[in-house]
N, C-alpha and C positions, 0 to 999 in steps of 0.2 A: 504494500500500500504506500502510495507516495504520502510524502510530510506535507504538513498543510505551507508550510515557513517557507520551504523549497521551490513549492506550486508560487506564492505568492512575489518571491523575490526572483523571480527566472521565470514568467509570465510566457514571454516571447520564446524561450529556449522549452519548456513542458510544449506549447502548443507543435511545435518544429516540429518533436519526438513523437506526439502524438499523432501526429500528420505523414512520419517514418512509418508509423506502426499502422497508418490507414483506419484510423478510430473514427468515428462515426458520427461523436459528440462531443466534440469539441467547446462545446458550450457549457460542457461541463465546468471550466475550470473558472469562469467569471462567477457560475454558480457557486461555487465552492469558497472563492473568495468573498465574495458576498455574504455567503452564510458565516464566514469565519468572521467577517464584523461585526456582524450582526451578534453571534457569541461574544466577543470582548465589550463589546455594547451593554451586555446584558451582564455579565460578569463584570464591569466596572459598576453599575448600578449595584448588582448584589453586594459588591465588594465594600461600597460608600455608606449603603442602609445597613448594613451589619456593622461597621466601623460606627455607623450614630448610635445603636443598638449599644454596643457594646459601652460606649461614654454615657449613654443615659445609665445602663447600670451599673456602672459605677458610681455613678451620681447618687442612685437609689442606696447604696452598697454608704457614701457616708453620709448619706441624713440620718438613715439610720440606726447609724452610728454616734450619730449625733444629736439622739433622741428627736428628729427632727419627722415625726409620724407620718404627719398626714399630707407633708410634700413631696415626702419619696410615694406615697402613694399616688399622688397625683398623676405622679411623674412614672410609675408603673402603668397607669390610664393610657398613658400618651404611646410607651413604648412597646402597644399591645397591637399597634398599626403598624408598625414594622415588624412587627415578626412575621402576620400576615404579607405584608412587599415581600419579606424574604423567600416566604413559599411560593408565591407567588413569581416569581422573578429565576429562584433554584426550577420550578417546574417548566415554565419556558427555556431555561437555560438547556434543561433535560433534554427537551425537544427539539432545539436548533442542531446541542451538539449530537443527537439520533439521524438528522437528515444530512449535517456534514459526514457521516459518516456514510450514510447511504449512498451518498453521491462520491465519493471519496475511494469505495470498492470495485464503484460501475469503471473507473479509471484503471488501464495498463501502466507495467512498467513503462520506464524509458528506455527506448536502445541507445547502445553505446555507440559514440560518435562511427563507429568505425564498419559500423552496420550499414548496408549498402540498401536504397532505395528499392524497391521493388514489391511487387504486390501476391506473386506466385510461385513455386518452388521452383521454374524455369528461371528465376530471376537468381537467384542464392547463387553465392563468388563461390568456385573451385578455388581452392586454399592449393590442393597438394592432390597429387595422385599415385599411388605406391603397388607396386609388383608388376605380373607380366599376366597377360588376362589366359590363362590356359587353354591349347587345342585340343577340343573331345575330339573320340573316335563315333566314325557311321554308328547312329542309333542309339548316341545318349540320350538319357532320359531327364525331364524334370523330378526334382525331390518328390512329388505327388505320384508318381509312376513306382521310384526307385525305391519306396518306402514302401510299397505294396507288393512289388515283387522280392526282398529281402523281409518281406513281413516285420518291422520294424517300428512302422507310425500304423494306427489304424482310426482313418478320419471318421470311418461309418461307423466302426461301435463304439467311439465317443458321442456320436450324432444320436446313435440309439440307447446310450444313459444317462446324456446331458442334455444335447442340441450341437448345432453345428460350432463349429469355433473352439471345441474341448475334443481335442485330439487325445486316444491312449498310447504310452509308448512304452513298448515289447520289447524284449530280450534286449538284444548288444542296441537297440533305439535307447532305450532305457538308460543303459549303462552309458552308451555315449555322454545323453544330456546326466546323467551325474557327474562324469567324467569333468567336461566342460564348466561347471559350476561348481565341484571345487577346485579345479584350475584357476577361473576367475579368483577363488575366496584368496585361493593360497597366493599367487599373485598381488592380490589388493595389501595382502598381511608384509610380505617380504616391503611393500612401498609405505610400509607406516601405517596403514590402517587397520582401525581397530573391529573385532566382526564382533554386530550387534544382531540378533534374529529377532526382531521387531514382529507385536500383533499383526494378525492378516487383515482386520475391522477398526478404524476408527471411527470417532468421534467426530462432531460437528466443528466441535473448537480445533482439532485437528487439520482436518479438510480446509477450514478458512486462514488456518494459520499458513501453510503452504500455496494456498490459492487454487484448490481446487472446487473449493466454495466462494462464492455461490457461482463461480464461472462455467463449470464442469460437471452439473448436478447429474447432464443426460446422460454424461460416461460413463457415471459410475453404479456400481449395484446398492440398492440401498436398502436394510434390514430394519422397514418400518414399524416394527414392535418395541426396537431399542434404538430406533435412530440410530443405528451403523453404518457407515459404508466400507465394502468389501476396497480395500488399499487399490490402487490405480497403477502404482511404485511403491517400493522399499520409501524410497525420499520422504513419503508422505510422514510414517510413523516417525524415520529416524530423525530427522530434521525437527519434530516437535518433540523428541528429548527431551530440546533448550529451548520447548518457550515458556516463558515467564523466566526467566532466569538469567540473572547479574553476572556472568562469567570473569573472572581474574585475566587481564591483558596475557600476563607469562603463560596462560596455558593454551592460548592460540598459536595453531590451527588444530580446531579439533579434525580428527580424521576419522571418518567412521565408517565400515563396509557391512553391507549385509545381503544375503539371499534370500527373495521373497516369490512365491506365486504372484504372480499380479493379473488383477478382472478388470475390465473394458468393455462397457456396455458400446461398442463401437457402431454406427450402423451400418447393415448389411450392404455389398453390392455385388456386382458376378462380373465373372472374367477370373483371367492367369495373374492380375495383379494380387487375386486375394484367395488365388486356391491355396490350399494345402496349409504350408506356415506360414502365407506370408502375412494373414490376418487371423489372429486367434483374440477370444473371448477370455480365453487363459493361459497364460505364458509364464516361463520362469526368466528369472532375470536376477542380475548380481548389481548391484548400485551404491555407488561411493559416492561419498558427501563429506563436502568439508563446511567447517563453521572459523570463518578468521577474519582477522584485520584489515582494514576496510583499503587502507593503505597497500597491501601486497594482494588483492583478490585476484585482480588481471594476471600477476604473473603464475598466482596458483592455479587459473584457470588453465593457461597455458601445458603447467604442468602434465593436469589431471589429461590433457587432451593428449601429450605425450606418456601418457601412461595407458590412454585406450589404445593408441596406436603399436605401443608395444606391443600388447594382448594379440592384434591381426596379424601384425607379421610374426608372429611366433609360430601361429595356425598357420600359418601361407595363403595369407589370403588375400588378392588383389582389393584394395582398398582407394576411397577418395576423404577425403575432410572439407566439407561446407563449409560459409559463414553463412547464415540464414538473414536472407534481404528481411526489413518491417514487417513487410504483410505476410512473412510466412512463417513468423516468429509467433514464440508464444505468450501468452497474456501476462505472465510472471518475468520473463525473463528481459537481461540488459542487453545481452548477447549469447548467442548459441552456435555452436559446431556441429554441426551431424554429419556423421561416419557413413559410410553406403559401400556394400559390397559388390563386387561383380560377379551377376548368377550367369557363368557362361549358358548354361543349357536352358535358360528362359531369354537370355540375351539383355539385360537391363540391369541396372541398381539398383539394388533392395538397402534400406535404413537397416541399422544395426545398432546406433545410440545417440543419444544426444546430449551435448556436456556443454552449463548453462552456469554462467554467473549470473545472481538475480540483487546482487547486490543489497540496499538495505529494502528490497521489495516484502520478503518472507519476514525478512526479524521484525520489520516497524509492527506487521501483523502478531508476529507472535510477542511482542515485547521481547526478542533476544536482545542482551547487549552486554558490553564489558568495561570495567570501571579501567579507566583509563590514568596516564603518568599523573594528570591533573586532580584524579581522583572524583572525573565525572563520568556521568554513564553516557554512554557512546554505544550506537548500535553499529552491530558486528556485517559482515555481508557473508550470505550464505550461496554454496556452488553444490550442484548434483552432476552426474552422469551416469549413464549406462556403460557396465564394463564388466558385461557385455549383458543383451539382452539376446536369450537362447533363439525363437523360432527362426532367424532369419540367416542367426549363423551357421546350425542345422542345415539349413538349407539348403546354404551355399558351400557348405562342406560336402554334403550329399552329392550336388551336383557338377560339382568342380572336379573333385577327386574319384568321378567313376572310371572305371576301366572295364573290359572286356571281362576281366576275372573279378571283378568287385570291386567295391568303394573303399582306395586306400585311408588310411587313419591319420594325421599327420603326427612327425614321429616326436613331438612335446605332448601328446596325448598319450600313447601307449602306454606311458605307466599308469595314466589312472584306469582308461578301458579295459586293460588286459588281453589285450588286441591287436592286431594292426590292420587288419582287414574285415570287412563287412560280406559274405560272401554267401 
């Protein structure tokens, strides 16, 4: 959530960002200043009636004292109208700052300056592009073929105890994506971070702390008897760790990894772009999150994006890195990088993660922040990513690495598969 202080003193530079990010209502932000005077308007008034308030009883406090009866009484008469101003004044106040707030959530982050114009994923800058895109043999298959005939994935009888989108996965399918995920863990642990196995269901104050309330209600699955919702990402739980909560400058960056199922109420559509993996309703995924100084974000961001990059080319797998143009960024975030792998045997880029500084967007919501050299509180900036997010690397592993005699394993796998071939 942007700061009201920020909105009001950088007018012309919010509206800029918001006009990057293709927002809709830009009108929002006169609103918002508006309403914020309207609060110190009301808040100075409350401040001045309670300030007389408080002198009349005093006043009251030495008559008497000063056996002085029936003028402190008086003068109790008099200050029986300001306490009514006061509620009076505290319950409007109540309501201006409910609507600054309202209107204060319907607003995106800002993108960082370095975020390129653009309205559609055709638009998003190629950063980098990495490996050699491998030549299949006559009659490779896509992942949705080569998982049915190695009996591996089985899309239909997911479809027949769930619905479509919850795939079952068999034998060495199984093992693979275990394989793969704690690869990711053990990876994230050697780079400093620490594994958290966060609930699968939060909370409301949750969801809104991260920003997937009230933006993302339609995504997600929601367990109306306890107000739940089924987690979207890891991000969601672990990142609300720290909210509410003062953290000490020296223990920044926090580093935190976890593996989580993740549900996406996504909506349906048909075609080779969403058969098989490459759109599920339930996925596993490994996501790392840092919580640090507001001051080094950008370069930690960097990092963590050289830390997904390691993960691909360990796998062997021809890869690109995004910078994601305004309009195809997401509503939380300052900047974002998305990974994309190449599925030689569909012939296209399939996503694989996205690594996102969101700067003071997540913490201002969750009240994170760290008591600073000055010994004030300062809100922290918080960064997430995928590393890695399973159906799409599956995938592309499936179909990259088939051969005539089977789908080789790549060889930083085998020790956790027990395998090298799929056959």
């Amino acid at each position: 959530m942007l700061q009201v202080n920020y909105i009001r003193e950088n007018k012309e530079q919010v509206l800029e960002g918001l006009r990057k990010k293709n927002f809709k209502q830009p009108e929002l932000v006169d609103e918002v200043i508006a309403l914020d005077d309207q609060r110190k308007s009301i808040q100075n008034q409350n401040d001045q009636v309670a300030s007389e308030a408080n002198a009349l009883a005093k006043q009251v406090g030495e008559l008497m004292r000063s056996g002085k009866k029936d003028e402190a009484e008086a003068i109790k008469v008099k200050s029986a109208s300001f306490k009514e101003d006061i509620q009076r004044l505290s319950h409007e106040l109540s309501e201006v700052e409910k609507q600054l707030h309202e209107k204060l959530v319907l607003m995106p982050n800002l993108p960082h300056t370095s975020v390129p114009f653009g309205l559609t994923p055709e638009e998003n800058e190629v950063v980098l592009e990495w490996g050699t895109i491998p030549t299949l043999h006559d009659g490779a298959k896509p992942h949705w073929e080569l998982t049915s005939q190695y009996d591996i994935i089985d899309f239909e009888l997911g479809t027949k105890i769930t619905g479509a989108g919850f795939p079952v996965y068999k034998g060495k399918g199984a093992r693979l994506q275990r394989a793969l995920i704690n690869f990711f863990l053990d990876e994230a642990q050697k780079a400093g971070y620490f594994e958290i196995m966060p609930p699968l269901m939060v909370n409301e104050e949750s969801g809104f702390g991260t920003g997937q309330l009230p933006d993302k209600e339609g995504q997600m699955y929601h367990m109306q008897t306890d107000n739940l919702f089924m987690i979207p990402t890891a991000e969601v739980p672990i990142t609300n760790l720290y909210r509410d909560v003062i953290l000490k400058e020296e223990d920044l960056p926090l580093k935190n990894v976890g593996y989580t199922p993740c549900f996406r109420r996504e909506a349906g559509s048909y075609g080779a772009h969403v058969r098989g993996l490459n759109r599920l309703h339930q996925f596993d995924k490994v996501e790392i999150v840092q919580i640090v100084h507001p001051e080094k974000s950008y370069d930690i961001l960097e990092e963590m994006v050289m830390h997904v990059r390691g993960l691909l080319e360990k796998l062997e797998i021809p890869y690109r890195v995004l910078r994601l143009c305004g309009g195809d960024m997401g509503f939380t975030s300052a900047l974002t990088y998305d990974f994309e792998t190449y599925s030689t045997a569909q012939g296209r880029w399939l996503e694989v993660s996205s690594t996102s500084n969101f700067e003071t967007y997540q913490s201002n919501r969750m009240k994170c922040r760290f008591r600073n050299k000055d010994g004030k509180n300062q809100l922290v900036h918080t960064l997430n990513g995928s590393a890695l997010a399973l159906p799409r690397i599956v995938a592309t592993l499936l179909e990259n690495n088939q051969t005539p005699e089977g789908i080789r394993i790549p060889e930083v796998l085998v020790p956790y598969t027990g395998f090298d071939m799929i056959s």
